[in-house]
N, C-alpha and C positions, 0 to 999 in steps of 0.2 A: 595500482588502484584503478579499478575501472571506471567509465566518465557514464555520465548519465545515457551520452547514447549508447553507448556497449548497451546501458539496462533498454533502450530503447529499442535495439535492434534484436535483444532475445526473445523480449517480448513479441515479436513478429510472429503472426500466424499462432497465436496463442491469447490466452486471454484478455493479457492487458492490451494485445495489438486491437482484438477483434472488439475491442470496447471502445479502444481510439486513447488511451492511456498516452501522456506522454511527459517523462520525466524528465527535470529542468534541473535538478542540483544532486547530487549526493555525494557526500564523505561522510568519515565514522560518527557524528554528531547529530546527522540532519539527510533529510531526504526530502523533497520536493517533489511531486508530479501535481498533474492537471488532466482537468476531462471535460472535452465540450460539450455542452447539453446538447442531444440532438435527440430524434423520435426513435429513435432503435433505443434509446434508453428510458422512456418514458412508461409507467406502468398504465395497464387499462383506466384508475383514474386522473389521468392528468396530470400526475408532477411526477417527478422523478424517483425510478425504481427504486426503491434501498439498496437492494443488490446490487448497483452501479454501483455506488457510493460504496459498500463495503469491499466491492472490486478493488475500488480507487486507494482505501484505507488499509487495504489487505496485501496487494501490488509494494505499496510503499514503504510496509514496515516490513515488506520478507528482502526488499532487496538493501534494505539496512541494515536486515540480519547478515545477510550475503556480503557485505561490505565490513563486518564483524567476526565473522568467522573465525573461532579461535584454530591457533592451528594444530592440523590433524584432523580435524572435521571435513566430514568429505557434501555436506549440506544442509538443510533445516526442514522441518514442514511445521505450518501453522496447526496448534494444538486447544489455541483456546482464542475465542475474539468476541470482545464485549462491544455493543455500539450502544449510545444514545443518542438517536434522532431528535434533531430540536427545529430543524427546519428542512425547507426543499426546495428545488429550484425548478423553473419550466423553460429558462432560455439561460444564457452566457455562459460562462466556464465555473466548473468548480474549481479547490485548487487544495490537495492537501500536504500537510506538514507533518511529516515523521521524525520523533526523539524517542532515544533509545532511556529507558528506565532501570533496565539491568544490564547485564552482557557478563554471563556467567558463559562457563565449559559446558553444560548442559540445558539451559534455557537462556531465552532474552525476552524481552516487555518492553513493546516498545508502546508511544500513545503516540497517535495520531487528531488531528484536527483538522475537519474538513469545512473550508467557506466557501460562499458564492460568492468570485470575485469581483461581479457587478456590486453590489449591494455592501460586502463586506461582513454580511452575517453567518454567525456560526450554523453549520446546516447538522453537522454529527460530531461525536464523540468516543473515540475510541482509544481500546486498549488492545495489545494485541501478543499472545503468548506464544513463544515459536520453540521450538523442540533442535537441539541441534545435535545432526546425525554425525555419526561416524560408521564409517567401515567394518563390518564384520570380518572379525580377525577369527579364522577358523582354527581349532583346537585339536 
């Protein structure tokens, strides 16, 4: 079972690295990461890009898929991803939580919840539809 920093250290020189993602927990149940607010993440008006945050919510439910993988799947891509914005943040760490809703052979749903851990308020709401691959077996 791989440890959050395995997911930390893949992440490097890719998105979750280049956004400063960093993951604290995951086994088959739950997945944790966190993102510090800083100005590379900030939209032109003043609080925080959504696109961070669906970074963050999207990062977290693919490496729970990854942590789920049934076997003989060779990996997943994210296929479908709802968010609702309920709030934002301009300083401290976000922090999201990822549970898995399904975990079939051919899809998983997982929802995610993302807060501001200063504060403690809900900033997003998500769900997130992942597709899982297998290998083309040629014929």
């Amino acid at each position: 079972m791989p440890t959050a920093n395995h997911f930390n250290q893949i992440g490097v020189g890719r998105l979750p690295g280049h956004l400063g993602i960093v993951v604290t927990h995951v086994d088959a149940t739950e997945v944790r990461a966190e993102l510090p607010v800083q100005a590379s993440l900030i939209a032109p008006n003043g609080f925080l890009h959504a696109a961070s945050v669906i970074g963050l919510a999207d990062t977290a439910a693919g490496y729970g898929c990854v942590e789920n993988l049934p076997e003989g799947a060779s990996g997943f891509t994210t296929i479908e991803l709802k968010s609702n914005h309920l709030g934002t943040a301009t300083d401290g760490t976000i922090e999201c939580i990822a549970k898995p809703a399904h975990l079939g052979r051919t899809t998983q749903v997982w929802d995610a919840t993302v807060t501001h851990r200063e504060s403690g308020k809900t900033i997003a709401l998500f769900r997130c539809t992942q597709m899982v691959l297998y290998a083309r077996k040629d014929t």
